[in-house]
N, C-alpha and C positions, 0 to 999 in steps of 0.2 A: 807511669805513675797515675793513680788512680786520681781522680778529680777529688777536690774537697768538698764538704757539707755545702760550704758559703757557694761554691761554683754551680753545684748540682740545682740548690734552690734558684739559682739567679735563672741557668739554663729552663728549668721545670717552668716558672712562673712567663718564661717567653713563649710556652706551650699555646695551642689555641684550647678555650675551655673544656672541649668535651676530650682533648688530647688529657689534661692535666686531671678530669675529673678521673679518667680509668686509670691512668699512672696513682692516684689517690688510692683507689681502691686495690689496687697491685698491693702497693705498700700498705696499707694493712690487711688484707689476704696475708700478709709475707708475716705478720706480726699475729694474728688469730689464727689462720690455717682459713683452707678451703671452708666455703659452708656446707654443714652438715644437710645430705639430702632431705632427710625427714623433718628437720628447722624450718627449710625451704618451704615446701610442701604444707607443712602444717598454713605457715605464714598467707600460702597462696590459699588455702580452705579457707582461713579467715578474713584475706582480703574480699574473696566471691559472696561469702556471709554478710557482710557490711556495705558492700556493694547492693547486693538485693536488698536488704534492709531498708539504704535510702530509696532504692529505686519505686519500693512497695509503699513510700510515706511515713515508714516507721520512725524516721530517725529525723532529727535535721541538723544540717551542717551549719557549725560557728565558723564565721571567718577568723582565721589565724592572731590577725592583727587585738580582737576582741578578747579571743584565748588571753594571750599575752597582757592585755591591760586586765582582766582578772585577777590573772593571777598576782601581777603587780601589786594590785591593791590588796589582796591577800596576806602578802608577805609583805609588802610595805608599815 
């Protein structure tokens, strides 16, 4: 008999993290399907785009943390 919901997560979360992170990503692969190659791709042109960007000076990076209390305050 197959394991239960309750079991599977108990076992899952004893995983070590990069074990649990691709078991993550399984499950939902298994819920959206494969990624589409040309999504892929496109995604990888525009990470190299962005990439050069900061590297040329163009751009500059917000720390995350900052991001987030923006936007807080935005929508707050």
């Amino acid at each position: 008999m197959p394991d239960t919901l309750a079991e599977l997560k108990d076992k899952a979360s004893r995983l070590p993290e990069s074990e649990r992170a691709t078991l993550a990503l399984a499950l939902i692969e298994s819920l959206d399907g494969p990624a589409d190659p040309q999504v892929e791709e496109a995604w990888r042109i525009e990470i190299e785009r962005r990439v050069a960007a900061y590297e040329r000076g163009e751009v500059k990076l917000v720390p995350g943390d900052e991001v987030f209390a923006r936007l807080r305050r935005r929508l707050g």
